[in-house]
Structure formats: C-alpha cells, structure tokens
C-alpha positions as CSV (number, residue, x, y, z in Angstrom):
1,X,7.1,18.2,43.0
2,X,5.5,14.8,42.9
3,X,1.9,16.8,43.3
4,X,2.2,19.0,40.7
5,X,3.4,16.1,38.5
6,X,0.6,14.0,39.0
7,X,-1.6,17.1,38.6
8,X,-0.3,17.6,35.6
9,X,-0.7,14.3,34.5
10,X,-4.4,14.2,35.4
11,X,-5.0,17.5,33.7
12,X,-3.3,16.0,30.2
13,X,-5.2,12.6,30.7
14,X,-8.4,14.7,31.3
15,X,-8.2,16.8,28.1
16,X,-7.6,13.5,26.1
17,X,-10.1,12.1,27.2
18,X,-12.6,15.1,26.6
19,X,-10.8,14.7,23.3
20,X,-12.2,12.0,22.4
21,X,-15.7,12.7,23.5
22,X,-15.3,15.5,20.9
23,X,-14.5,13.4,18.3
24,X,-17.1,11.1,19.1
25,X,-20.2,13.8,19.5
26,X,-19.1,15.3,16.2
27,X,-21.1,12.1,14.6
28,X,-24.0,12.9,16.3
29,X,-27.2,14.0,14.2
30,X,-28.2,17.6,14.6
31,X,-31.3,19.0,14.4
32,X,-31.9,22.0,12.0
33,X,-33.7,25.0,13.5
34,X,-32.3,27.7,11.1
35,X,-35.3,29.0,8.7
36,X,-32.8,29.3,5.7
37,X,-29.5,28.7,4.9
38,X,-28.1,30.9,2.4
39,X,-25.2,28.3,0.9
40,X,-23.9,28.9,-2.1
41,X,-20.5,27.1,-4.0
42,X,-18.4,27.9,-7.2
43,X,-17.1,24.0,-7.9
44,X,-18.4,22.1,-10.9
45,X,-16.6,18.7,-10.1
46,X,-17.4,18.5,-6.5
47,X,-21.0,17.6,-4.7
48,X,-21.8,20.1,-2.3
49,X,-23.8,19.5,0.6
50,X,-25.5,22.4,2.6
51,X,-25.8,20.4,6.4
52,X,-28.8,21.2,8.7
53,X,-26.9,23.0,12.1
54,X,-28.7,24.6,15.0
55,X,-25.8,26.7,15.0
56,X,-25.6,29.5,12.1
57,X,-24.6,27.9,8.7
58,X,-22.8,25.1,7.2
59,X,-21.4,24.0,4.3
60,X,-19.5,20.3,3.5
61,X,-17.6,19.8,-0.1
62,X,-15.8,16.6,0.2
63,X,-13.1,16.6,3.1
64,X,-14.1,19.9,4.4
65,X,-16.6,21.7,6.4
66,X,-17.2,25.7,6.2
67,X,-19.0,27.0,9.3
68,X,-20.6,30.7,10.2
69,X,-22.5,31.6,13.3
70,X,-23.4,35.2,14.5
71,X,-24.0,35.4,18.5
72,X,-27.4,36.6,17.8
73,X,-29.9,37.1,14.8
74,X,-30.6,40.4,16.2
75,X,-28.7,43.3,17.4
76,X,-29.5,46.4,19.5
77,X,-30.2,50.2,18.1
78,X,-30.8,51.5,21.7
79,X,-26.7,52.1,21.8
80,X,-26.5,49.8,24.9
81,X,-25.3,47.2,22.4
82,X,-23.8,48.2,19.5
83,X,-21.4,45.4,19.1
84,X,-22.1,41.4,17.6
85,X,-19.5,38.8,17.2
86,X,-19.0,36.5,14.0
87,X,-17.6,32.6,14.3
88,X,-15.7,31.1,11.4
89,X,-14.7,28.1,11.4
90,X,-13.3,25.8,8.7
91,X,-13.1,21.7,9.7
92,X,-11.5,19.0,8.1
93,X,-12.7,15.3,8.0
94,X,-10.9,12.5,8.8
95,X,-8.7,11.2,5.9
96,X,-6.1,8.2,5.9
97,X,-4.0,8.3,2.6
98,X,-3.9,5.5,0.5
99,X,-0.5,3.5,0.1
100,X,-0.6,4.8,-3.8
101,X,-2.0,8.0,-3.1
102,X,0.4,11.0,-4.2
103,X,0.8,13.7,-1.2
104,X,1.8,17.3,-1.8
105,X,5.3,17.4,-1.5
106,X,6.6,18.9,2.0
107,X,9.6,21.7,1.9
108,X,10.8,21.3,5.7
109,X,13.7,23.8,7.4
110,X,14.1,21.8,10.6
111,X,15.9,25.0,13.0
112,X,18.0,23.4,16.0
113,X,19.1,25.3,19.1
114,X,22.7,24.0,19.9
115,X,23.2,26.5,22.8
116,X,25.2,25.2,25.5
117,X,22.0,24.7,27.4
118,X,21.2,22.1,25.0
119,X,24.1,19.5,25.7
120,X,23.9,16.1,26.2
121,X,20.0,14.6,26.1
122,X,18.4,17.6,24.5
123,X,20.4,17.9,21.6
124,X,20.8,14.0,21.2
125,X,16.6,13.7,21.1
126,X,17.0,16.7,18.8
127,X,19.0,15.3,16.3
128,X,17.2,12.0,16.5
129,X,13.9,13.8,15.5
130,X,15.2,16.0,12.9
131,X,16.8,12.1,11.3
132,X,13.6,10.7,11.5
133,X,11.9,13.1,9.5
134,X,14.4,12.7,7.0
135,X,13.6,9.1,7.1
136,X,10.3,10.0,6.5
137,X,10.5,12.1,3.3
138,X,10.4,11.2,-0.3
139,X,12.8,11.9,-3.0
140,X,10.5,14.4,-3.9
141,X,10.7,16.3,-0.4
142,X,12.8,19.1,0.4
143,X,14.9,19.6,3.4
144,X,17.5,21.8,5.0
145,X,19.0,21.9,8.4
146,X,20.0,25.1,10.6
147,X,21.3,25.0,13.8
148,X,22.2,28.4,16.2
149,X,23.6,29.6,19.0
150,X,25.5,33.2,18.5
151,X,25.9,32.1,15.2
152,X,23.6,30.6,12.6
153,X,25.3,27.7,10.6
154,X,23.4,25.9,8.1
155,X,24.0,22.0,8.2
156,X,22.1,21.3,5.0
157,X,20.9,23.7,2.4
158,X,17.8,23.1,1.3
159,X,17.9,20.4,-0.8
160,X,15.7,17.1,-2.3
161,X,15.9,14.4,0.1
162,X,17.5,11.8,-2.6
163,X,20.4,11.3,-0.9
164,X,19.9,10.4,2.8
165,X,22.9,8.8,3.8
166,X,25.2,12.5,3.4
167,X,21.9,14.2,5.5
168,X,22.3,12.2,8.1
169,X,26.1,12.3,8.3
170,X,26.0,15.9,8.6
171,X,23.0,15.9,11.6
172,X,25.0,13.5,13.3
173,X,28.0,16.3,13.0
174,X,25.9,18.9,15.3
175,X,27.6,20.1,18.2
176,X,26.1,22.2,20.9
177,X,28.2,25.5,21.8
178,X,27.6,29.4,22.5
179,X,24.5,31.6,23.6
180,X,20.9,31.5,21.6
181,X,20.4,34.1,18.6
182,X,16.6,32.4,17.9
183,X,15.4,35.2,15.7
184,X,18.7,34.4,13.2
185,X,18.1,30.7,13.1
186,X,14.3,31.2,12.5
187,X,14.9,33.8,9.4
188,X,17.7,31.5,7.9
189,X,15.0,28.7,8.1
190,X,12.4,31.0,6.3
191,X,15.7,32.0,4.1
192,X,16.2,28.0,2.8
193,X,12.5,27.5,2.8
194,X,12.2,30.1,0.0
195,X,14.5,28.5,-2.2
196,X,12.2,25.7,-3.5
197,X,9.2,27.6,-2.3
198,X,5.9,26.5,-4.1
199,X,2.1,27.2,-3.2
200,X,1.1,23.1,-4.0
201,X,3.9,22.3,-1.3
202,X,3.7,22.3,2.5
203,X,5.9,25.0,3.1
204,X,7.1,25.4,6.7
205,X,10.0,26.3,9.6
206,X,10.4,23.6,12.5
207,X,12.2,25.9,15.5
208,X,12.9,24.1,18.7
209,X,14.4,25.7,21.2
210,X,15.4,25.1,25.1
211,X,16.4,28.9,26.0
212,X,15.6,32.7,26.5
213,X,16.7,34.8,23.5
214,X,19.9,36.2,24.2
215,X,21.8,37.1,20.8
216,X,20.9,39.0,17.6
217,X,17.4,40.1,17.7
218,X,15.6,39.8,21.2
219,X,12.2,42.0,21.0
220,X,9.7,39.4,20.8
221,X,7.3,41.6,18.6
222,X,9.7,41.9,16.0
223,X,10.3,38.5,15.9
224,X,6.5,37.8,15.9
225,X,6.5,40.5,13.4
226,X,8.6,38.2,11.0
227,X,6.9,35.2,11.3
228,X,3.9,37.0,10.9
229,X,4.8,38.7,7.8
230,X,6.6,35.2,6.0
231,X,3.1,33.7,6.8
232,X,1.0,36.3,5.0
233,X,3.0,37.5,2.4
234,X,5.1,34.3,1.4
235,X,3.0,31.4,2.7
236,X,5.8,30.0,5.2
237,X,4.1,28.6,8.5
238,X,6.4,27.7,11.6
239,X,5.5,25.8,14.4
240,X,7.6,25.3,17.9
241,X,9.2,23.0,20.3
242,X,9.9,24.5,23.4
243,X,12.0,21.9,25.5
244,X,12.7,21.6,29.3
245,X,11.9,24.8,31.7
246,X,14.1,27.7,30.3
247,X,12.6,28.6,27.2
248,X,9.8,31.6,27.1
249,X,6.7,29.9,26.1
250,X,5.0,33.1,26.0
251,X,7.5,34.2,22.7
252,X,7.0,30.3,21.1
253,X,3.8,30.4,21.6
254,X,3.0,33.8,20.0
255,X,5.4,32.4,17.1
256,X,3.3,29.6,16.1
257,X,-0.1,31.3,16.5
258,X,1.3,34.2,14.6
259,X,2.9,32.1,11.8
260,X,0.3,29.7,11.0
261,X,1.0,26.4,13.1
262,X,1.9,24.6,16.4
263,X,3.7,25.1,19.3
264,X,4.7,22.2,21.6
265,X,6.1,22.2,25.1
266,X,8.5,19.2,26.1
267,X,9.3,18.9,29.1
268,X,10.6,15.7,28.9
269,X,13.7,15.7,26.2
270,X,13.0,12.1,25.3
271,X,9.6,13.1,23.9
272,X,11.2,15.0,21.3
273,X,11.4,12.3,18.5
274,X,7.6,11.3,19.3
275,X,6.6,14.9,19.2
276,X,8.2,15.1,15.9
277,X,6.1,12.3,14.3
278,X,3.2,14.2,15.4
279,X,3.8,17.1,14.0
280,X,5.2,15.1,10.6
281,X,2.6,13.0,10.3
282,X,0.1,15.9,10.4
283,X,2.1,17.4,7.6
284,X,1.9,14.6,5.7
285,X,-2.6,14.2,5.2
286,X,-3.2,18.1,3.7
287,X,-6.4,18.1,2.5
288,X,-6.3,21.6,2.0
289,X,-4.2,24.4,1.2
290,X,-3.9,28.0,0.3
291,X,-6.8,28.1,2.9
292,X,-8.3,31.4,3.1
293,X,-11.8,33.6,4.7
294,X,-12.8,36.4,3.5
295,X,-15.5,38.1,5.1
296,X,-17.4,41.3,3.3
297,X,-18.7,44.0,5.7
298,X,-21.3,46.5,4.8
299,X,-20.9,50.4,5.6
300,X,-20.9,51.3,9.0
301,X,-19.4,47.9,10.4
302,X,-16.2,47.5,11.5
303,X,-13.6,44.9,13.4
304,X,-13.0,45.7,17.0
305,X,-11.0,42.8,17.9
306,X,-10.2,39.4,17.0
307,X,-9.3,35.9,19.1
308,X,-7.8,32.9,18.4
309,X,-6.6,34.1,15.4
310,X,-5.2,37.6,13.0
311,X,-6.6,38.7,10.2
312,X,-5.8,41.5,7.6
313,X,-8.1,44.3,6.7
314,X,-8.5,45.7,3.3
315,X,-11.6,47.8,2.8
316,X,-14.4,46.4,3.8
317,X,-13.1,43.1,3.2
318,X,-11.6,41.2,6.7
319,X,-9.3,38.1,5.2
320,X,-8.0,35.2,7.3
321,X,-5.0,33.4,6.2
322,X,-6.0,29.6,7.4
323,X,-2.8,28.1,5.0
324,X,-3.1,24.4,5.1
325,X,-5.5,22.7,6.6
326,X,-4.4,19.0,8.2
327,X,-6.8,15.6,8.8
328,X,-9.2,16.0,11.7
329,X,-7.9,19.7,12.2
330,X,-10.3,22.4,13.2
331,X,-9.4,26.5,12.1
332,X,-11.7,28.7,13.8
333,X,-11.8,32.5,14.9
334,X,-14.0,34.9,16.2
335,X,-14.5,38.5,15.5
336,X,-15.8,40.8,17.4
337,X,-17.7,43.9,15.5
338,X,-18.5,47.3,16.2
339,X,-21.9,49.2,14.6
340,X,-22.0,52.7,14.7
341,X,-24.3,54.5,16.1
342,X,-27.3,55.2,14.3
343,X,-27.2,52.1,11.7
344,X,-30.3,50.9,12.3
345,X,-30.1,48.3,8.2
346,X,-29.9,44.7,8.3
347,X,-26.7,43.9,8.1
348,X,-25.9,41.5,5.7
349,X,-22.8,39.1,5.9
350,X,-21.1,37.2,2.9
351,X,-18.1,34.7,4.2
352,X,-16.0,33.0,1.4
353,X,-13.5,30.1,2.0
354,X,-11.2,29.8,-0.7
355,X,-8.8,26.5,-1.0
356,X,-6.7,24.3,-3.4
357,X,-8.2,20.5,-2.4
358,X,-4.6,18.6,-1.6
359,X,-6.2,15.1,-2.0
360,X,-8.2,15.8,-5.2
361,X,-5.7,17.9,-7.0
362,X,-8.5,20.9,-7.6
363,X,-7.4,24.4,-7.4
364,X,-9.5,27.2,-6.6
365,X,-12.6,25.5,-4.9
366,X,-15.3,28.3,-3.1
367,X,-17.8,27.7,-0.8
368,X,-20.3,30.9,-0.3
369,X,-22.1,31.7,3.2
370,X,-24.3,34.2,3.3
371,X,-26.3,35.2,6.4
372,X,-27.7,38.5,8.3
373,X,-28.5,40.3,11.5
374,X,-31.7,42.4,11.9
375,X,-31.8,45.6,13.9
376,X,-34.3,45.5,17.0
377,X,-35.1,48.3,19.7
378,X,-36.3,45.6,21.8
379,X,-34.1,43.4,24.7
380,X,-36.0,41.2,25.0
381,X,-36.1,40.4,21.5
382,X,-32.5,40.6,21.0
383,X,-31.8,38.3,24.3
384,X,-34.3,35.6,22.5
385,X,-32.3,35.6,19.5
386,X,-28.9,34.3,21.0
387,X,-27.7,31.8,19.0
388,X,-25.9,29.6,21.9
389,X,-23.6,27.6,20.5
390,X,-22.0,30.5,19.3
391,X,-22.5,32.6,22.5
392,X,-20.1,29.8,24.0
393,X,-17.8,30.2,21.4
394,X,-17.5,34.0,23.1
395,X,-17.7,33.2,26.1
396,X,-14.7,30.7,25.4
397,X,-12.6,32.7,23.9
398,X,-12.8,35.6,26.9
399,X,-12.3,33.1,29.5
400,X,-9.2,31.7,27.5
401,X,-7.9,35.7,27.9
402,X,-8.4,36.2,31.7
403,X,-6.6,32.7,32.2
404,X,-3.4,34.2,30.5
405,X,-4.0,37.3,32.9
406,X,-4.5,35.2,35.5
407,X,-1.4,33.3,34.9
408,X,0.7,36.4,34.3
409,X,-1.1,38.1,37.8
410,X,0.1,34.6,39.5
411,X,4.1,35.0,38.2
412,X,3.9,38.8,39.8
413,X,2.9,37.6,42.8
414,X,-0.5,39.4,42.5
415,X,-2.5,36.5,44.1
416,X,-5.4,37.8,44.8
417,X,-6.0,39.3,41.4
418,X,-5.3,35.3,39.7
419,X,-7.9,34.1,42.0
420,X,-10.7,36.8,41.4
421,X,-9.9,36.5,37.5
422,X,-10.3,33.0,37.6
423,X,-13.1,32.7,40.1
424,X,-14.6,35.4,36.9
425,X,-14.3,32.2,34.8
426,X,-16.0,30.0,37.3
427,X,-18.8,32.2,37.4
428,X,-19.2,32.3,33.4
429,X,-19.0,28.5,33.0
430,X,-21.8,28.5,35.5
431,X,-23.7,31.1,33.3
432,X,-23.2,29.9,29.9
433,X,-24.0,26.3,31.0
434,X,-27.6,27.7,32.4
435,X,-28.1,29.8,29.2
436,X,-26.6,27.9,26.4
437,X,-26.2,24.4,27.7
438,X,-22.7,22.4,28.5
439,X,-20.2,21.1,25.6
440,X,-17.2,19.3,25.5
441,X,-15.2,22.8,25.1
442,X,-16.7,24.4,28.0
443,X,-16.0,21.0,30.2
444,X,-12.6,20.9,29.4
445,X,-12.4,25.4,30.0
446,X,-13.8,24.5,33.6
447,X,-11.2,21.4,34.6
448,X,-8.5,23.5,33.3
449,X,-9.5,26.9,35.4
450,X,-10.4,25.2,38.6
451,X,-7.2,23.1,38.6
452,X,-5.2,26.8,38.0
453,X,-7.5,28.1,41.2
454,X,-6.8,25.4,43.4
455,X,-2.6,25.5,42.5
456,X,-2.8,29.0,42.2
457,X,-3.6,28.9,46.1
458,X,-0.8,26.4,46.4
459,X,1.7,28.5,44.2
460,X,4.1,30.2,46.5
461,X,4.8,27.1,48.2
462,X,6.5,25.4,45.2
463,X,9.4,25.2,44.5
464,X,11.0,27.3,41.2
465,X,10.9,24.0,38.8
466,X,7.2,23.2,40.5
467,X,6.4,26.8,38.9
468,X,7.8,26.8,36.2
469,X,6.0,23.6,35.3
470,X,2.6,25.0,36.3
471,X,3.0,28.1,33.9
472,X,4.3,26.2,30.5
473,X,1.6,23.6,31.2
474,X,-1.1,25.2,31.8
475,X,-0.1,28.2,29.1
476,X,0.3,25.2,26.3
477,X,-3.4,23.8,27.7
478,X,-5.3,27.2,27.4
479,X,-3.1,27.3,23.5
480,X,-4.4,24.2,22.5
481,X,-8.1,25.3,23.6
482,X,-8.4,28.7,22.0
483,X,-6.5,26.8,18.2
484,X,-8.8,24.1,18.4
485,X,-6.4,20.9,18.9
C-alpha cells in the first residue's frame, strides 16, 4: 500500500512540477513562420493584437487569447486521406482582482451526499467546505444548500448570502442517513440555481459525492444527459468532488466534462475544505463568460468526432459552449473532419469566439480567425505541410483515449491488452517527439503512461484499496490532461 502511495505521490509532484514549466515556457518568445494570418475582430473599445505563432493562428484582446491550428496546410485527394483535424483553443491570462474591483456575482447550489457512507469525517470536511464558501460570498452572491440520500432535502433555498449567521445554522443541522439518489440532488441543485439565474452571474452546481448511485435515477447517460442539457440550454455548469474509494469516477468525471467544469477526486476527506477554495477561488477571477466557438464549414465537410470536449451541430455551423472562462485557464478541443470524396476546393475555415469580458464589463466582444487547407495529390507534399504543434495536439488527445481503454482492459483483468495499448502510447511519444519535437504536454503524457505500464504489471498483486487508488488516480490524471488544467 505504502508503494502505490508513494507512487502516487511522485506522479502528482511530477505533474506539478511539469506545471509549472508550462506556465513558465508560455513567456517564451515565438518565432513566426505562418505567411499570413487572417485575424480579424468586431470590438471598438479594446486593442487587438494579432501574435506571431508557429502554430496556426492567434489572436490576444486584453485577458484572452483565441488560438486555431489545422494538422496540416494540405490535405490528400488520393482518398488515402480524406480526413484533417482542427485545434481550438481559447486561453486566459493571468489576472489578480483588485481589492475595489467589482466581480460578477456567483449563484452557487453547493449538493451534499449525506448517505450513510458519508458519516463521521466525510460529512464533517463537507460541511466545513460548503461554510467556508459561504464565508466567502458577498451580500450580493447567491446560495442554496441540498443534501441527498433516498431523499433530496433542501437546507437552504437559494437565497442572497446577507444573512450568514441562519446559513450556517442550518449546515451545521446536516445529518448523514439513507442510500444515494445523485441524479435527484444534482437536478434540485440545477432547480435552485435557476431561480436567480442570470447570464452576467457565475452560475453553477457543486455535487460531491462518496458513493455508487443507488436511488432514483441510476443510468449514467441520462444523468450526463441532464447536465449536459442544463449546460447548453440554460448555462448551468457543475463540477465534482468525488471523495474516498467508493464513488464511480467514471460517472463524475463524465458529469463535469459534460456540464462545463471540474471534477476532483479526494481521497483524503480532510482535503475537502482546501479543494473547495480551489475550486471558489477560480470562480471568483472570470474574465470571461458566455464563452462560445463557432466554427463555419464549407460543403462537403463534416465532423467525424470530437475530444476533449462536445459540441452542437447546426448546419454547417459546429458551436462549442466554453461558458466561463477562469484566470490562467486553458479551453481547448479538437475536431476531427471528414472530406468527401471527390472535393478536391480549398477548404476555407472561419472560427469565431464570442464572449462578455467579466473584468471590463463589455458584452459581446468577437474575435475572427480565418484560415485554409489546400488540396494536393502529392504525399509528400502533404507530409511537409504538418503543422507539429498541432499534430501533438492529435496525437495527445488519442493517446489520452487508449489510456482510459487501457485502464478499463486492466479492471477486466485483460492484462495483456492494457500493456500492448499502453506500450501503443509509448511507441507514439517516441514518434511524435522525432517528428514534431518534445513539449511539456507530451512529457507529462509519457510519465503518466509508463507509470500505468509498470503498475499495470504490478496490478493483480494489490490489494482492492491499492486498486482502487490506481484507477481514480490515474483516471483524474489523464482528465486533467485532455481539459487542459
């Protein structure tokens, strides 16, 4: 147990570290080699500034940077390629709010599992979080409470947080007691959220949770469904706090991705409050909000898949809901295209980010990127034209899928299977090093696959905790890669 613990440990101290380096290399200059960069904006107040990139397109208008990059400049007409991926990305900038400085106003449902499962510790940390983000608000903040087990109770209708002393009575009041109906809690935290809902407020569902869904509804693609749904049509995000070992990280995780936030595993019930303040002060430096892409698509061209992300399709037009955008926070996905057979036209690609700026108070700010991919015959011609930075982005983003096969293959006891999908990943980290260089993403892809190899090796000599910690640790490390954190 001790082992794994420490391997754990190394792994987490790894990643922060690589982390870091990140942060640090996104100050280094960059050399242009793109021939034109077709930028364009709709702001009269705010400079625009179109940045050099070796990598597809940019675009920075005060706190925020707008990204595009196509795999390759080129595509195939020869039918042995008739695919091309697009990378969107939308970045914010560092910003520390003044002491003066007016933030949106949040509108919090805080959703607490008091299962029996959650007695003693984990409830105690639970309610201690959930008071210190009432201590946190403003007057002008909204709140409610909800706590679940068979039975959805809620502690505090959604109310301004004025009068903090009653709140806290009434956390302090939560008891734990009966099974764990998730899906009823979640929906009456959406339900509250709705009642001061506004689009210049953060607007979102805090669900934490320490076991399997047992009560009301249980089919976890319904219940993505929902969050999924209160995210695109009414602008509610939720993010998750799985706690201990008994909880389905699989379902949390799909929650949070699905509905527009983050997901959390806490092993440790004592990290709860900390955790808390994370997420909280996140909430509280919006720079952005009402964060949208939308991508136009000529004739002939159409989405195959998408990762590290879900978009809507309406015509030709491929939207992608981004919601609020956080300090130092990085929204990205990558779609993956299909051309029919026998367009042989340059394809031409316009990508719009629409977004209310949080810190200046302007609504309806646009930044324009318009780029194109030329049809060739040749292969040698198209395998010149790969644009690497976003050929690692692919390459990323496929090895982020086989690791959740992988993980899945280990937990059947299909051994052999994890390791040759995982030695797959080892073999494309070499590749895309030779071909497109290293990066701090691709660094922190190989710690985490060949620490999975070597305890996948290890795995049916651990104990069922030892497991169990392997999977939500590693499945929250391969989350926080393909969403950027």
């Amino acid at each position: 147990m001790k082992n794994l613990l420490y391997a754990v440990i190394a792994l987490t101290v790894a990643s922060i570290i690589l982390y870091v380096q990140e942060a640090i290399s996104q100050h280094a200059d960059k050399t242009c080699t793109a021939e034109s960069c077709a930028v364009s904006v709709s702001s009269n107040t705010i400079p625009v500034e179109v940045i050099p990139t070796d990598c597809g397109q940019k675009v920075h208008q005060h706190l925020i940077n707008f990204s595009m990059a196509t795999d390759h400049t080129l595509y195939r007409t020869d039918s042995a390629a008739q695919e091309c991926y697009v990378y969107l990305e939308v970045k914010a900038d560092t910003y520390v709010p003044p002491i003066e400085d007016l933030r949106s106003p949040v509108n919090l449902a805080i959703v607490i599992d008091r299962s029996g499962s959650m007695s003693g510790e984990k409830l105690r940390y639970a309610k201690e979080a959930a008071k210190f983000v009432v201590n946190m608000l403003e007057d002008r903040d909204f709140i409610s409470i909800v706590m679940y087990d068979e039975e959805v109770d809620v502690v505090v209708k959604s109310t301004q947080v004025s009068n903090k002393r009653e709140i806290l009575k009434k956390i302090d009041a939560i008891y734990e007691d009966g099974a764990t109906n998730l899906c009823g809690g979640m929906m009456e935290g959406y339900h509250q959220i709705a009642q001061n809902k506004n689009e210049r407020y953060v607007n979102k569902v805090l669900l934490l949770s320490d076991g399997l869904v047992n009560e009301g509804i249980t089919d976890a693609a319904t219940i993505e469904g929902i969050a999924s749904k209160e995210d695109q049509e009414n602008g509610i995000s939720i993010s998750t706090f799985g706690i201990g070992l008994d909880f389905n990280e699989q379902l949390m995780t799909a929650l949070a991705e699905r509905g527009n936030g983050n997901y959390y595993f806490i092993a440790d019930a004592e990290k709860i409050p900390s955790i808390f303040d994370r997420e909280l002060s996140g909430l509280l430096k919006v720079v952005a909000q009402n964060a949208h892409i939308t991508l136009d698509l000529p004739e002939g061209i159409h989405v195959s898949k998408a990762f590290g992300g879900h978009y809507v399709l309406d015509g030709n037009q491929v939207k992608i809901n981004f919601r609020d955008i956080y300090s130092d926070e990085t929204k990205a996905i990558l779609l993956k295209f299909r051309i029919e057979d026998g367009y042989q036209q340059v394809m031409a690609l316009q990508a719009q980010l629409h977004y209310d700026d949080a810190v200046l108070k302007t609504t309806n700010q646009t930044l324009f990127i318009h780029s194109s991919i030329s049809p060739t015959p040749n292969k040698q011609a198209y395998d010149a034209s790969l644009v690497a930075c976003a050929m690692q982005q692919v390459a990323l983003y496929r090895m982020n899928e086989r690791i959740e096969e992988a993980m899945k293959a280990t937990e059947n006891g299909e051994y052999e299977r994890s390791y040759n999908l995982l030695h797959s990943n080892a073999s494309d980290i070499q590749y895309v090093t030779d071909y497109c260089g290293s990066s701090i993403e691709i660094a922190r892809m190989d710690s985490l696959n060949s620490g999975l190899m070597h305890q996948t090796q290890e795995y049916e000599e651990l104990s069922t905790d030892e497991k169990k910690i392997l999977m939500k640790s590693s499945r929250e490390a391969n989350y926080k890669m393909r969403s950027k954190k």
